[in-house]
DRENDO-1510 file (C-alpha; in Angstrom, 1 decimal, always signed):
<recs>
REC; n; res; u; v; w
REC; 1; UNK; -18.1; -4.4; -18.9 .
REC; 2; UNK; -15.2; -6.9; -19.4 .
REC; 3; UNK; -12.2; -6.7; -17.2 .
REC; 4; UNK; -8.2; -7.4; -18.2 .
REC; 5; UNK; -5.9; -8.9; -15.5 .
REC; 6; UNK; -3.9; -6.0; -16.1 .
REC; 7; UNK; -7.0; -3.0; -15.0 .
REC; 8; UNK; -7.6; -5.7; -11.7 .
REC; 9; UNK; -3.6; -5.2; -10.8 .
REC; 10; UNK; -3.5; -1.4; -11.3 .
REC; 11; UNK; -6.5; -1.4; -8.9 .
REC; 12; UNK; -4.6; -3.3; -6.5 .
REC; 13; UNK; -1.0; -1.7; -6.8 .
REC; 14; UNK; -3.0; +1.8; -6.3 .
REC; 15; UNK; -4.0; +0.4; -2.5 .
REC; 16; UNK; -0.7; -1.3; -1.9 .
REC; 17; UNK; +1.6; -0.3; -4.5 .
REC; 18; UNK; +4.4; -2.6; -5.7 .
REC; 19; UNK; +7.3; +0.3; -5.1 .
REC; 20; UNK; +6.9; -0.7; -1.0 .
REC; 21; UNK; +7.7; -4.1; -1.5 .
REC; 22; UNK; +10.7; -5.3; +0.2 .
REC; 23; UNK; +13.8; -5.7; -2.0 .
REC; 24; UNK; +13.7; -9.5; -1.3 .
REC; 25; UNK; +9.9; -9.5; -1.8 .
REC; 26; UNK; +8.5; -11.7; -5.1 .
REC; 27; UNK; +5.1; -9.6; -5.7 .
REC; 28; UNK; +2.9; -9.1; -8.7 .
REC; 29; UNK; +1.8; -11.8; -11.1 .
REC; 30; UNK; +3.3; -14.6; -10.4 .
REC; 31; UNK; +1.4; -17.1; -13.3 .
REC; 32; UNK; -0.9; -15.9; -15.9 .
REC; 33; UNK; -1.1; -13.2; -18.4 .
REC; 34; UNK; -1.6; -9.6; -18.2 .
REC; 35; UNK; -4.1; -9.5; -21.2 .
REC; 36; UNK; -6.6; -12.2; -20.0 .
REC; 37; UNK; -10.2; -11.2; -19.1 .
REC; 38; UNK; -11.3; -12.0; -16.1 .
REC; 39; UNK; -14.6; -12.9; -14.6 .
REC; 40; UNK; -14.4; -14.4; -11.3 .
REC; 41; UNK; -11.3; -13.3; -8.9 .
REC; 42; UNK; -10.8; -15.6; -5.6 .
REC; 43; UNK; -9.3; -13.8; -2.5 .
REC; 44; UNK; -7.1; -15.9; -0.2 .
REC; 45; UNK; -4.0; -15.9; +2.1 .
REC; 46; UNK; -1.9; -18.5; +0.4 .
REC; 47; UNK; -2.2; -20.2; -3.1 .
REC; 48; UNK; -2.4; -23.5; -1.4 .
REC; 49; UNK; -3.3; -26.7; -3.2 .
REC; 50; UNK; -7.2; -26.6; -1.6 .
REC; 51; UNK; -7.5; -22.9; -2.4 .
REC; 52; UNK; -6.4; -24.0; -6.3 .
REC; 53; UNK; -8.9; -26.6; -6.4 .
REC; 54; UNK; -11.7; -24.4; -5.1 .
REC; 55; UNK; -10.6; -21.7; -7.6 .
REC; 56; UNK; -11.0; -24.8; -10.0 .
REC; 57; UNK; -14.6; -25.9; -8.9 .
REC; 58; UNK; -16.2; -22.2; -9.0 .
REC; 59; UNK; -14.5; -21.1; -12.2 .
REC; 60; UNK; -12.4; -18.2; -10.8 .
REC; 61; UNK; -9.9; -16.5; -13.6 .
REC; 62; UNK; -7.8; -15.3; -11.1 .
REC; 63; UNK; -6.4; -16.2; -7.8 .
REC; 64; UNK; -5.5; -12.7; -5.4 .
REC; 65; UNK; -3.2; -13.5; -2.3 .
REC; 66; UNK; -0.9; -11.7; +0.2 .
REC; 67; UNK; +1.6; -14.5; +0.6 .
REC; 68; UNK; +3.4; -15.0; -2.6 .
REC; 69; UNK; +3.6; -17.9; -4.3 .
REC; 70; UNK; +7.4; -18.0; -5.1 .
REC; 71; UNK; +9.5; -16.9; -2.5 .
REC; 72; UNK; +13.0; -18.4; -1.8 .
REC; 73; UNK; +12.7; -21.0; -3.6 .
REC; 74; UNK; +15.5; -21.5; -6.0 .
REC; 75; UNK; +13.5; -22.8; -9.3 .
REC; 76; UNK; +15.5; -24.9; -11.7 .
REC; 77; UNK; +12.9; -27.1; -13.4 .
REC; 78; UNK; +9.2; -26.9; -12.8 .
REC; 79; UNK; +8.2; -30.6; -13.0 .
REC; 80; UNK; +4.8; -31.5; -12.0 .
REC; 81; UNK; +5.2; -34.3; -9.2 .
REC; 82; UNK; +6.5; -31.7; -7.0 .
REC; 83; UNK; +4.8; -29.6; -4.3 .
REC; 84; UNK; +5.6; -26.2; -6.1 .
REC; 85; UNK; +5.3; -27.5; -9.8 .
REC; 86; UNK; +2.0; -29.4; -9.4 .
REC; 87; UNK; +0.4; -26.2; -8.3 .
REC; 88; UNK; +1.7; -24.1; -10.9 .
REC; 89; UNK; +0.8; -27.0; -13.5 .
REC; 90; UNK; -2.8; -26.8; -12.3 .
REC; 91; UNK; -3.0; -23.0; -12.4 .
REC; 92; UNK; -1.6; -22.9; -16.1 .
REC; 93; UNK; -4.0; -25.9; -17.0 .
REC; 94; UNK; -7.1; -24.4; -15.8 .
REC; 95; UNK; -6.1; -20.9; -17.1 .
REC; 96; UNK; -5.9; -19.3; -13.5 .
REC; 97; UNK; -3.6; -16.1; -12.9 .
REC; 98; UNK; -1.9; -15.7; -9.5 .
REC; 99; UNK; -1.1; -12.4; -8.2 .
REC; 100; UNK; +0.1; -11.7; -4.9 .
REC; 101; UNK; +0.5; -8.3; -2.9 .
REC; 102; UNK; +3.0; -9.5; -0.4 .
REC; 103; UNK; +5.3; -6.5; +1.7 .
REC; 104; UNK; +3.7; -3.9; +0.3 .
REC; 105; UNK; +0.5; -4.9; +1.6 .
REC; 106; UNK; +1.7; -4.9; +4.9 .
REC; 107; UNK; +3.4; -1.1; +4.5 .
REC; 108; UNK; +0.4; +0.3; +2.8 .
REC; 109; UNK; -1.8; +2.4; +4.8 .
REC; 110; UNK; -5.1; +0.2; +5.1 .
REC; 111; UNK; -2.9; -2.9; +4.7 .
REC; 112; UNK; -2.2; -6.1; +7.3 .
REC; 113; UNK; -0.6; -3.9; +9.9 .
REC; 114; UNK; -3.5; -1.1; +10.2 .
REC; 115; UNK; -5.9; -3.9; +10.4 .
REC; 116; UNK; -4.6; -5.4; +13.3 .
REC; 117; UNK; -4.2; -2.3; +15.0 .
REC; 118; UNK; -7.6; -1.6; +14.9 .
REC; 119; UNK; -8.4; -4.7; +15.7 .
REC; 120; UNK; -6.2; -5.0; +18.4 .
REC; 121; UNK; -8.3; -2.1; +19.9 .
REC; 122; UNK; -5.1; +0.7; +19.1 .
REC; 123; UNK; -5.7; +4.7; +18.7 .
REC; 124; UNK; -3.2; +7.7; +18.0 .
REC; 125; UNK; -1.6; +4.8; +15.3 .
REC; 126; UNK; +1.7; +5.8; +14.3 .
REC; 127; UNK; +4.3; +3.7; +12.3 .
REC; 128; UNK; +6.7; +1.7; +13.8 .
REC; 129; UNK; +9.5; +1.4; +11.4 .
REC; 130; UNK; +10.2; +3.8; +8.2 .
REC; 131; UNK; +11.2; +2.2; +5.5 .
REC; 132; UNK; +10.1; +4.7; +2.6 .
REC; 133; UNK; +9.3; +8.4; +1.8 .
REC; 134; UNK; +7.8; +9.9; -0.8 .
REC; 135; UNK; +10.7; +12.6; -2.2 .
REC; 136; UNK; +9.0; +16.3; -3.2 .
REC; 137; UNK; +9.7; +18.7; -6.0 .
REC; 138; UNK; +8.8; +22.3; -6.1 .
REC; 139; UNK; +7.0; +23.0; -9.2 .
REC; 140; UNK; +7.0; +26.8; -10.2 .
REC; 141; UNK; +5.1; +27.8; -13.8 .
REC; 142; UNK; +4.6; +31.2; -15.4 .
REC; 143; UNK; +1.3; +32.0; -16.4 .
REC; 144; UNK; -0.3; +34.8; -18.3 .
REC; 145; UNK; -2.5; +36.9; -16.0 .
REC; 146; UNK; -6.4; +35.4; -16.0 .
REC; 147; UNK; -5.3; +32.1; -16.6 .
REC; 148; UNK; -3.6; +31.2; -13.2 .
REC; 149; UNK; -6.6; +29.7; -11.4 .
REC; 150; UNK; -7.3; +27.2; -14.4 .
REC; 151; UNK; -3.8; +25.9; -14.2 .
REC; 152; UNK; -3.9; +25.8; -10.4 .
REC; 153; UNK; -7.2; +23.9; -10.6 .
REC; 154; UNK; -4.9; +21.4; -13.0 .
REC; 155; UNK; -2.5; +21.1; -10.5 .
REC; 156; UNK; -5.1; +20.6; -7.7 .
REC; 157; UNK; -6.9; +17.9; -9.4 .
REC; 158; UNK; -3.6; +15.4; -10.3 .
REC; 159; UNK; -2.7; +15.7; -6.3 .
REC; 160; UNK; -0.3; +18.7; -6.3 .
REC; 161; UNK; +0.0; +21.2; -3.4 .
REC; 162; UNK; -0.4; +19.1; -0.8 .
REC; 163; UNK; +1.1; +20.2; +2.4 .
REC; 164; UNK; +0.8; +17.6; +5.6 .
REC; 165; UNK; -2.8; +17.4; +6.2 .
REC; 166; UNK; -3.8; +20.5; +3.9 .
REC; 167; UNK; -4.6; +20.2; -0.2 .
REC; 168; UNK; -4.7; +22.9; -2.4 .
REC; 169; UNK; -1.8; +24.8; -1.4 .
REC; 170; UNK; -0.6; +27.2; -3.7 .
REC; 171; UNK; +1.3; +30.9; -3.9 .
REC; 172; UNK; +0.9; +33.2; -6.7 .
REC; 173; UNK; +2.9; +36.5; -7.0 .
REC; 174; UNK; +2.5; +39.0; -10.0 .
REC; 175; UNK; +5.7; +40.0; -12.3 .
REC; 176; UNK; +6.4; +41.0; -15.9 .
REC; 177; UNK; +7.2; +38.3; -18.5 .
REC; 178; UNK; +9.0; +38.9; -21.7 .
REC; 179; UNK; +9.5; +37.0; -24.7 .
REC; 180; UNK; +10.6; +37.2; -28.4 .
REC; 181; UNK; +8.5; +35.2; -30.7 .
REC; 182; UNK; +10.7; +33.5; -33.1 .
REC; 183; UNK; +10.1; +32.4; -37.2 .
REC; 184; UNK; +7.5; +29.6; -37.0 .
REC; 185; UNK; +5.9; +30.2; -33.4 .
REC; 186; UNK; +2.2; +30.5; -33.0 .
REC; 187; UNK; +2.2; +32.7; -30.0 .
REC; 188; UNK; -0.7; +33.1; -27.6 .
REC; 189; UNK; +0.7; +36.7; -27.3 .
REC; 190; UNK; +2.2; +39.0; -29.3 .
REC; 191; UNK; +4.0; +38.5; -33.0 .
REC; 192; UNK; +6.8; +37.1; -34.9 .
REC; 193; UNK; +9.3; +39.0; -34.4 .
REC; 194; UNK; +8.5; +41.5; -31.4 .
REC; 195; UNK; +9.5; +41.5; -28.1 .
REC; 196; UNK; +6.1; +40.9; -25.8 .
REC; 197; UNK; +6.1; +42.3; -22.5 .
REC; 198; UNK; +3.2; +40.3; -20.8 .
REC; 199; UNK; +1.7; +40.7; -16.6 .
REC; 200; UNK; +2.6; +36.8; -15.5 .
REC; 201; UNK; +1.6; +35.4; -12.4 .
REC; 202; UNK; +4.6; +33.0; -10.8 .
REC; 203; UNK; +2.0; +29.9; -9.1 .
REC; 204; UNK; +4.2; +27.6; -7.3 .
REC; 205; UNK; +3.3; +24.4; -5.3 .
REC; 206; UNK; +4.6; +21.4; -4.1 .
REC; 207; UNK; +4.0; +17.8; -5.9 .
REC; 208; UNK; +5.7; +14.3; -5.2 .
REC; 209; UNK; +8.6; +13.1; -7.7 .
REC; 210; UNK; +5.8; +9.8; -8.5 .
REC; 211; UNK; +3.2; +12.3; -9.5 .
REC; 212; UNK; +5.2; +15.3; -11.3 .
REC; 213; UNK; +5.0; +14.2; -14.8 .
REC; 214; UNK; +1.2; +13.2; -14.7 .
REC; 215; UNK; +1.0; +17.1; -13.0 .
REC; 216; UNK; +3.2; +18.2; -16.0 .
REC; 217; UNK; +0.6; +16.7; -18.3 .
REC; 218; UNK; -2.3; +18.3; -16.7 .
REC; 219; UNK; -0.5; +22.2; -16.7 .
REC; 220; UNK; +0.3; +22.0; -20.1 .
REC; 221; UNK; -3.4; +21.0; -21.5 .
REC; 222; UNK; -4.7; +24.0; -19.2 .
REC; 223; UNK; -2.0; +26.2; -20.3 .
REC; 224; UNK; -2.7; +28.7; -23.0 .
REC; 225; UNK; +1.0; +29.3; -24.2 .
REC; 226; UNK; +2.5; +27.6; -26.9 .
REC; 227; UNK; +5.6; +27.2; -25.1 .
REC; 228; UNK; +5.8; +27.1; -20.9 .
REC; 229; UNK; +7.7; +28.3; -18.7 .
REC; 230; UNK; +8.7; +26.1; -15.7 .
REC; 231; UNK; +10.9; +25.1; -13.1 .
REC; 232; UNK; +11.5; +22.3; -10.9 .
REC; 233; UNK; +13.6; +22.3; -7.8 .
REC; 234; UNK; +14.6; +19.7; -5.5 .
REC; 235; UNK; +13.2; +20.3; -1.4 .
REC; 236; UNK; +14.4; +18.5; +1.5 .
REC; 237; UNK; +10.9; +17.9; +2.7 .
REC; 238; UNK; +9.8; +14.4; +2.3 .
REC; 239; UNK; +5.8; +13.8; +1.8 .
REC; 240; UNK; +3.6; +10.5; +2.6 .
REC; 241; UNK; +6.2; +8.2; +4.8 .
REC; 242; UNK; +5.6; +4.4; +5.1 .
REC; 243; UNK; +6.5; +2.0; +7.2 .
REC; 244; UNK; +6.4; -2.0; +8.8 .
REC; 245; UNK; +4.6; -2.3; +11.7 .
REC; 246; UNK; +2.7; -0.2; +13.8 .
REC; 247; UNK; +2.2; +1.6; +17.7 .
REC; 248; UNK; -0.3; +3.0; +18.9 .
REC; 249; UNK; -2.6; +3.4; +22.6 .
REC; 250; UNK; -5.5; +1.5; +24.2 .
REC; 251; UNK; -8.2; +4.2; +25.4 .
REC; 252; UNK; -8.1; +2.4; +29.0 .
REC; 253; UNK; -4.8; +0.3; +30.7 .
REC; 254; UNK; -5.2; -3.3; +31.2 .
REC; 255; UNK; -3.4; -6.4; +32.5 .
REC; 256; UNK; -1.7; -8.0; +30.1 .
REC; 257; UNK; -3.4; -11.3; +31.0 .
REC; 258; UNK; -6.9; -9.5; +30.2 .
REC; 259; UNK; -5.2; -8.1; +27.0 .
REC; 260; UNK; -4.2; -11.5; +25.8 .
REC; 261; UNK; -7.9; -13.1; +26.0 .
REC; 262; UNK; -9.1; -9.7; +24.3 .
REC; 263; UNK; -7.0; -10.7; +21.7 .
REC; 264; UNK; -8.2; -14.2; +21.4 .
REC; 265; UNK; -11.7; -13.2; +21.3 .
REC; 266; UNK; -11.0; -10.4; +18.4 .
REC; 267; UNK; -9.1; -12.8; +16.1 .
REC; 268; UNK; -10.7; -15.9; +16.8 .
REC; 269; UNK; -7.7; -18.1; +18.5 .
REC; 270; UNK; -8.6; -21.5; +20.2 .
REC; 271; UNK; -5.1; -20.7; +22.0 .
REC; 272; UNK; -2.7; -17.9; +22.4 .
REC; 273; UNK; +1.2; -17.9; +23.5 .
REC; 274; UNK; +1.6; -14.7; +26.1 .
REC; 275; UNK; +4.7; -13.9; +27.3 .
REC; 276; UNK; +5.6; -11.6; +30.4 .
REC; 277; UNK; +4.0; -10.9; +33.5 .
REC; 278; UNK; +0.2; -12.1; +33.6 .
REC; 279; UNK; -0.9; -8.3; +35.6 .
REC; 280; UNK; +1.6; -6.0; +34.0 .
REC; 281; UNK; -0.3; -2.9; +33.1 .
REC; 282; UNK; -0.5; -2.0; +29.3 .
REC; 283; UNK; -1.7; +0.5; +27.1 .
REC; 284; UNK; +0.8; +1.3; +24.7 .
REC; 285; UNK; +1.2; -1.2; +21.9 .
REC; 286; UNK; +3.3; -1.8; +19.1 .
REC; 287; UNK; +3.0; -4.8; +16.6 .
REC; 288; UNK; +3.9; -6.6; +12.9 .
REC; 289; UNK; +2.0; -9.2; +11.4 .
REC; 290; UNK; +3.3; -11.9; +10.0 .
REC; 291; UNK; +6.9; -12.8; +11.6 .
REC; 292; UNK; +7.9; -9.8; +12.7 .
REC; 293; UNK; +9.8; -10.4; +16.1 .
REC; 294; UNK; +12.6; -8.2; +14.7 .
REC; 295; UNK; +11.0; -5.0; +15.5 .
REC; 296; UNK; +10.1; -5.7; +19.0 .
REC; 297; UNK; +13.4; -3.9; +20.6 .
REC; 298; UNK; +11.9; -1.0; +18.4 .
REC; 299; UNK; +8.7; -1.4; +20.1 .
REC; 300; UNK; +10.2; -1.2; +23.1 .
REC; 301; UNK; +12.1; +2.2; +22.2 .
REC; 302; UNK; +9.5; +4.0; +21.2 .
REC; 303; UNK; +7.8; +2.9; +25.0 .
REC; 304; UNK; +5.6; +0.2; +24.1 .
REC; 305; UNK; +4.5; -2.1; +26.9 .
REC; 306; UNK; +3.7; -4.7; +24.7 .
REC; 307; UNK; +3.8; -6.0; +21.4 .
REC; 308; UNK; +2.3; -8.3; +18.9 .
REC; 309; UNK; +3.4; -10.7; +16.1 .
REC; 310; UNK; +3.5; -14.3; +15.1 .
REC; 311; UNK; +6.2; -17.0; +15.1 .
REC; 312; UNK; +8.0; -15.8; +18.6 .
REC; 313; UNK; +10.9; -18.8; +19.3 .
REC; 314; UNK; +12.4; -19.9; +22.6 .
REC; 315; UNK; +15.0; -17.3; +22.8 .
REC; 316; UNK; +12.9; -14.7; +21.3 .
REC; 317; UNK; +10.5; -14.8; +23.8 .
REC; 318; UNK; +13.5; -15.0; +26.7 .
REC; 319; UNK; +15.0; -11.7; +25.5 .
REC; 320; UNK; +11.5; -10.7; +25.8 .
REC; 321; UNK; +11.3; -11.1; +29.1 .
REC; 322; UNK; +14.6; -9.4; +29.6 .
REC; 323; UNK; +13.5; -6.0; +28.1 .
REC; 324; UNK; +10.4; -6.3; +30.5 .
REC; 325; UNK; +8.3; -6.5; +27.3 .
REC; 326; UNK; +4.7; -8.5; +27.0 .
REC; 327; UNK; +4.4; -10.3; +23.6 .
REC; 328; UNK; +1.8; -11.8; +22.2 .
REC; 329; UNK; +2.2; -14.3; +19.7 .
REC; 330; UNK; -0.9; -13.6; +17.7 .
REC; 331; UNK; -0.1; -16.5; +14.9 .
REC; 332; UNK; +1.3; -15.7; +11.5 .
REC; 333; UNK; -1.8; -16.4; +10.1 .
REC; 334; UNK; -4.6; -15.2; +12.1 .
REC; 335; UNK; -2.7; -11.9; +12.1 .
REC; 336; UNK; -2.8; -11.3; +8.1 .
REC; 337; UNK; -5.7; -13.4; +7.0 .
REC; 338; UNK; -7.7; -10.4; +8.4 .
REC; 339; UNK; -7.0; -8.6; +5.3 .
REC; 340; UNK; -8.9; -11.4; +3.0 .
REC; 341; UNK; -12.3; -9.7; +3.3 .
REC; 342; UNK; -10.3; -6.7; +2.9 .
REC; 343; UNK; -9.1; -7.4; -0.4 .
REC; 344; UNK; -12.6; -8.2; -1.1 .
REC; 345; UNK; -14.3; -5.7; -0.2 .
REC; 346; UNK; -11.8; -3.2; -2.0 .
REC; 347; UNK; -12.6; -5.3; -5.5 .
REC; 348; UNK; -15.7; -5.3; -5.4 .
REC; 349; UNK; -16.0; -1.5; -5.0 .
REC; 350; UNK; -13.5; -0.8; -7.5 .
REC; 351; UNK; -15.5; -3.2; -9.6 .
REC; 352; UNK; -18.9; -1.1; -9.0 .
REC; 353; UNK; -16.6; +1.8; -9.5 .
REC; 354; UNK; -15.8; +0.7; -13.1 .
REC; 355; UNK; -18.3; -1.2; -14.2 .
REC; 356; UNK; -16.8; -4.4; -14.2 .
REC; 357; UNK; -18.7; -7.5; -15.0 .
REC; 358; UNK; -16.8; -9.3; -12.1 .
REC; 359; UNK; -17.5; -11.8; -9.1 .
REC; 360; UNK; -15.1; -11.6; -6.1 .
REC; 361; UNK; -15.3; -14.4; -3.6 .
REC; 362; UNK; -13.3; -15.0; -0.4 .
REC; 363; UNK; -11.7; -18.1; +0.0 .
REC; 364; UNK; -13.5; -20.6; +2.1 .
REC; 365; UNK; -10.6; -22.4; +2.9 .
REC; 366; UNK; -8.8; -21.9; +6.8 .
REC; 367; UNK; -5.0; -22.1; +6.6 .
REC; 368; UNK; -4.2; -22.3; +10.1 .
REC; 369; UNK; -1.7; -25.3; +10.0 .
REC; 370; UNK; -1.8; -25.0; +14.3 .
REC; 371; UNK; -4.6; -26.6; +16.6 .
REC; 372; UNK; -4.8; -27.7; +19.8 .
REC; 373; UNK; -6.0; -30.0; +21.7 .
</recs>
């Protein structure tokens, strides 16, 4: 079966979806068009000018990345003798979309950040800075007796009632419902013109404000009346919480020194810049990929011995040393290219899933721009 762009980037925004992005963030399609089919989808860090040309040489329609293409960059003129124009003038030439899943990759549950904890050897993972909640709404609807478990099954299927870790959750309580069917009504009960006393069952539940109106949808095709009764409240309670970064426990302490070359091993560093005492004893751990030193004196708060990013400076890793704090500067890239074969591997599923007539390939190409010698 043929795919659109457009059924690839619903996929994607239902594993990271774009509402978690970062206010500065530039995600989402980026070149290309929403309507074209797609055949081949490459999976890579960066749109970088080899990753284009290797797109280029094994056909691919479509070019997935977590580091968007357009950031910062203040675009007055696309010309194509520059660094950023060239690249969109070969994407647009060769008919190659560009779609990137940037902050809200990184907040998702199963994004960057998860993958490096688990990586990093972390259990009992927690998030290490909100930044989002889900907001709740009680949902209340009146429904003739002998019809309430069909519309709770409705409910249950579009993702209401969930409480914490529990689905399904429901209450029902039993009451009298009265109506007056007016000229022009087709009423499930009673007639024009008479007042209907009907047993009604009261089946509340909880659902998120994202998901009420699909919920909505689903009650009123299970519904038998022509016209239901419902409410909607507003609840404190917030539901699924994301967040940036992550904290979480090794099973078994370690020196910090022995940390850092477990590190290395697991994500395949020639070299890696430690910073703090060499036999320091660890075993809580919080970290952000990408550049994320900003959340270190969080770590720190929430008791972390160490903590893990990419891009450390100078003074960064002196303040460090002053909230007797072990970093690890894990390098921006080795700490999110982990989520290439990720991506992957989520595609192709979703492709078997559907029945999409697709070929995902992960991008050959290392970005590293570090070595040593």
């Amino acid at each position: 079966m043929a795919v659109l762009c457009r059924e690839i980037i619903k996929q994607l925004e239902a594993f990271a979806p774009r509402h978690l992005a970062e206010e500065w963030d530039n995600v989402g399609l980026t070149v290309g068009e929403m309507d074209k089919e797609v055949k081949k989808v490459l999976v890579a860090l960066d749109v970088l000018p080899a990753v284009i040309e290797e797109a280029i040489a094994i056909n691919a329609d479509m070019i997935v990345t977590h580091h968007p293409m357009i950031l910062f960059q203040k675009i007055k003129s696309i010309q194509s003798h520059t660094a950023l124009g060239s690249k969109i003038y070969d994407l647009i030439k060769n008919g190659i979309s560009a779609y990137c899943a940037h902050t809200n990759l990184d907040i998702a549950f199963g994004g960057t950040n998860d993958v490096l904890a688990e990586l990093a050897g972390l259990y009992d993972v927690k998030i290490l800075q909100e930044t989002t909640a889900q907001n709740l709404k009680k949902f209340v609807v009146y429904v003739p007796k002998g019809y309430e478990e069909a519309v709770r099954e409705a409910i249950v299927k579009k993702g209401g009632g969930h409480i914490g870790a529990y689905a399904g959750c429901t209450f029902c309580c039993e009451g009298m419902g009265t109506f007056l069917p007016l000229e022009g009504t087709n009423p499930f009960l009673g007639q024009q013109g008479v007042l209907e006393r009907a047993e009604e069952i009261r089946l509340e539940t909880i659902v998120t404000e994202d998901g009420l109106q699909e919920v909505l949808q689903a009650v009123r095709q299970a519904h038998p009346y022509e016209e239901m009764a419902y409410d909607i409240y507003h609840v404190e309670q917030k539901a699924k919480r994301y967040g940036i970064g992550r904290i979480g426990t090794l099973k078994e302490p370690m020196t910090f020194e022995s940390y850092g070359a477990y590190l290395k091993e697991k994500l395949g560093l020639d070299a890696i810049r430690l910073v703090g005492e060499k036999q320091k004893r660890i075993q809580t751990v919080g970290l952000c990929t990408g550049s994320g030193v900003e959340f270190m004196q969080r770590a720190k708060q929430m008791g972390a011995d160490a903590y893990l990013t990419g891009d450390i400076k100078y003074h960064e890793a002196q303040r460090a040393i002053e909230m007797d704090i072990c970093v690890a500067d894990v390098t921006h890239y080795a700490s999110e290219a982990l989520i290439v074969p990720v991506l992957k591997e989520y595609l192709q599923k979703k492709a078997q899933e559907n029945h999409w007539q697709i070929q995902v390939v992960e991008s050959s190409v290392n970005g590293q721009v570090f070595w040593h010698k």
